[in-house]
C-alpha positions in Angstrom: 70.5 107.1 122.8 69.1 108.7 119.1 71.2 109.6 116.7 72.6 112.7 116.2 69.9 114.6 113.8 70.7 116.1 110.6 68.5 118.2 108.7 69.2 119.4 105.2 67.6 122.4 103.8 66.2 120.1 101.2 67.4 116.7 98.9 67.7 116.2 95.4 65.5 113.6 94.0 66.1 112.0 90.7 63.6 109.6 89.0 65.8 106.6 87.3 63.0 105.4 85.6 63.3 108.7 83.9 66.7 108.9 82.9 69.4 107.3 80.8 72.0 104.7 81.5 74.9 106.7 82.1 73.2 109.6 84.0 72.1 106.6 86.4 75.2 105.0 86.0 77.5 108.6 87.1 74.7 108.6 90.5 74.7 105.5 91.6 78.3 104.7 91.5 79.1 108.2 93.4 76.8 107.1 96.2 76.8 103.7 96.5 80.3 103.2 97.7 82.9 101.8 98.4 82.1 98.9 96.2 84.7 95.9 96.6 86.3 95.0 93.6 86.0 91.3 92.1 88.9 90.7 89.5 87.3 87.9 87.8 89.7 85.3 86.0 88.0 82.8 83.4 88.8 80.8 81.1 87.9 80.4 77.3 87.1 77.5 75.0 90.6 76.9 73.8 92.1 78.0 77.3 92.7 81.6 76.8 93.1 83.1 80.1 90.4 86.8 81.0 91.1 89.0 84.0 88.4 91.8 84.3 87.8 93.8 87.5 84.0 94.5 88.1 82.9 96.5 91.0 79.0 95.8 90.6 79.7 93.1 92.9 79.4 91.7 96.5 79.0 88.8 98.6 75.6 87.4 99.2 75.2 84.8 101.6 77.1 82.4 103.0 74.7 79.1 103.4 75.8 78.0 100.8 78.5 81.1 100.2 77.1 83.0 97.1 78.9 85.9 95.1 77.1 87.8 92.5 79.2 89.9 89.9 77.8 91.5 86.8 79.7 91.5 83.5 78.3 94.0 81.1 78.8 94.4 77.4 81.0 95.6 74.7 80.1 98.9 73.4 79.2 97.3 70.4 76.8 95.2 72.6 78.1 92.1 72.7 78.9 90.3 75.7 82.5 90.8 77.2 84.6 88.0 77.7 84.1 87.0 81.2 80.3 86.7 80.4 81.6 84.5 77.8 83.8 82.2 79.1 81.1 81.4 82.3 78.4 78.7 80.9 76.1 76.9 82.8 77.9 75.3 86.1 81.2 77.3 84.8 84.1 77.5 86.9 86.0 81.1 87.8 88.0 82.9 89.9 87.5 86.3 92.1 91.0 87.7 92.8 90.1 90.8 95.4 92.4 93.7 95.0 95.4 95.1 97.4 96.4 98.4 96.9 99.5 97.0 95.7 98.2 95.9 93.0 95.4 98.4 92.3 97.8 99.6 89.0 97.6 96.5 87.4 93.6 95.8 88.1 93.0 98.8 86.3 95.2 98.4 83.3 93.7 95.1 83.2 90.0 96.7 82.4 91.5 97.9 79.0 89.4 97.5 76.2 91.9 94.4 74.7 90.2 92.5 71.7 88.5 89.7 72.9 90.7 86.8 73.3 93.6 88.6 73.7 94.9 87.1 77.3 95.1 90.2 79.7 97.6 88.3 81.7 100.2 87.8 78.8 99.7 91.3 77.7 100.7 92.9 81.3 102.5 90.2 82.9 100.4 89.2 85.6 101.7 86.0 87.1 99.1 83.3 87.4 99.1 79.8 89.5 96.8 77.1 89.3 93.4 77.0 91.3 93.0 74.3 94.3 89.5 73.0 93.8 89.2 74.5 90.0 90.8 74.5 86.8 90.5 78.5 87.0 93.8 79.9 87.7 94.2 82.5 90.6 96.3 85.9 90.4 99.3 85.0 92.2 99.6 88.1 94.2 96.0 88.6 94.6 95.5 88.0 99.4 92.4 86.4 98.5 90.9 84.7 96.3 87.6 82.9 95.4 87.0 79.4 93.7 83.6 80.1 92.2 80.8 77.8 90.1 78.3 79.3 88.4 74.7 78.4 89.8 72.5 81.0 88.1 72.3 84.1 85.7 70.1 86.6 85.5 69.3 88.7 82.7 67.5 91.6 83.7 67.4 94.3 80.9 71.1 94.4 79.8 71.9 94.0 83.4 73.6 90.8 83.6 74.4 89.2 87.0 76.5 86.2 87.8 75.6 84.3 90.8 78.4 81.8 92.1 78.9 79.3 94.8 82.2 80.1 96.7 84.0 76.3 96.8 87.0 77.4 98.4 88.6 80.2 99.7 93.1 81.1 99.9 94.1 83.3 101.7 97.7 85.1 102.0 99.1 82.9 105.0 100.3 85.8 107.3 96.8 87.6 107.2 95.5 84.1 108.9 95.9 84.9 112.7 94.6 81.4 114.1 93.8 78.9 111.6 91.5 77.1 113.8 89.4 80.0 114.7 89.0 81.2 111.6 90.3 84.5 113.0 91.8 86.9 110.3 93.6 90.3 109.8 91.4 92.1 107.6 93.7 95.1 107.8 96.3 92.8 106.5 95.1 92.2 103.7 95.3 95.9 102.4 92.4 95.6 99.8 90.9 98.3 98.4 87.4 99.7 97.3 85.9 101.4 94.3 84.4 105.0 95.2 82.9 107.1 92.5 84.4 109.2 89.5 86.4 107.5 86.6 89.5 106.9 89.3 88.1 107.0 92.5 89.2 104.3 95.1 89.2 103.7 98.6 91.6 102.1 101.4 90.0 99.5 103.9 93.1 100.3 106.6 91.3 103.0 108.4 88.1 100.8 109.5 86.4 101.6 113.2 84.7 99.0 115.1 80.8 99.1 116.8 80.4 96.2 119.2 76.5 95.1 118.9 74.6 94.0 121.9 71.4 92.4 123.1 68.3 93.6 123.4 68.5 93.3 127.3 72.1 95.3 127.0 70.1 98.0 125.1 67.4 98.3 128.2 70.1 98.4 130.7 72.4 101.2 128.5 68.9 103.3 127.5 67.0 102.7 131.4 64.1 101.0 130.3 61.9 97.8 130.7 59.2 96.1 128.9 
């Protein structure tokens, strides 16, 4: 069974090597979507709290379980907090984002002056972290208990690669504990889409059962 064909009367191909950050940034953000959000809570030297939502982020593996997030820089180039608060084997915590609280995740992205606590400024109720000393957003369905185990600078591109330690998740989107079996749709998290503002729901999902090669022979007619 192909696909159903589509042929455009032609594409638009831009060369990134060609052009500047924020033209590539305004592209690849518009297409490469949606983007789950990682609301990243660290801590500093003196135990300031930082919440900061990035959505250049994603899971990567799960053998061990391996998130990678990239904090950027300051206008000024520095590097932001959360950059700063994660050292070598550092400990934080990804908070993914409900649509409920999808206000508060973006107010949270303000430009405060570093080591002001985001979570003091807009009242975000914290609780402490099971397995690490990283606090969790209290409303946040799930969250991730995160170590460090590499950085990579590339550029200015900085990413973030954690091992995910543990895992807590909002009780009622756990259907059988035993199975593992959740309710995504539960969980109502959303997705970053492209524009200054543009998010996505995750409610309105469709499912595609895969099959085996030998199911494929037997739907399409054919044999080695």
């Amino acid at each position: 069974m192909a696909p159903e064909s589509f042929t455009p009367t032609e594409f638009k191909h831009f060369d990134l090597t060609a052009l500047p950050n924020s033209a590539r940034y305004k592209l690849l953000t518009a297409t490469v979507v949606p983007r789950p959000i990682a609301w990243v809570c660290t801590l500093a030297a003196d135990g300031t709290p930082n919440l900061a939502p990035y959505s250049f982020f994603g899971l990567m593996g799960s053998d061990p379980p391996i998130v990678a997030f990239a904090p950027g820089n300051r206008a000024d180039g520095t590097p932001k907090d959360t950059a700063l608060n994660i050292p070598s084997g550092g400990e934080f915590s990804v908070n993914l984002v409900s649509a409920g609280l999808a206000q508060v995740m973006s107010d949270s992205a303000t430009d405060f002056p570093h080591g002001v606590a985001e979570t003091t400024k807009l009242e975000i109720q914290m609780e402490p972290g099971v397995k690490i000393a990283v606090p969790r957003v209290q409303a946040s369905p799930v969250t991730l208990e995160c170590l460090e185990v590499q950085t990579v600078q590339i550029g200015n591109t900085r990413i973030v690669l954690g091992r995910v330690i543990g895992l807590s998740l909002r009780a009622d989107a756990v259907l059988d504990e035993a199975q593992q079996y959740v309710d995504t749709a539960a969980l109502d998290l959303i997705g970053r889409m492209g524009g200054r503002g543009g998010y996505a729901h995750t409610r309105d999902g469709f499912e595609i059962g895969r099959m085996t090669y030998a199911q494929w022979q037997e739907r399409e007619g054919v044999e080695d």
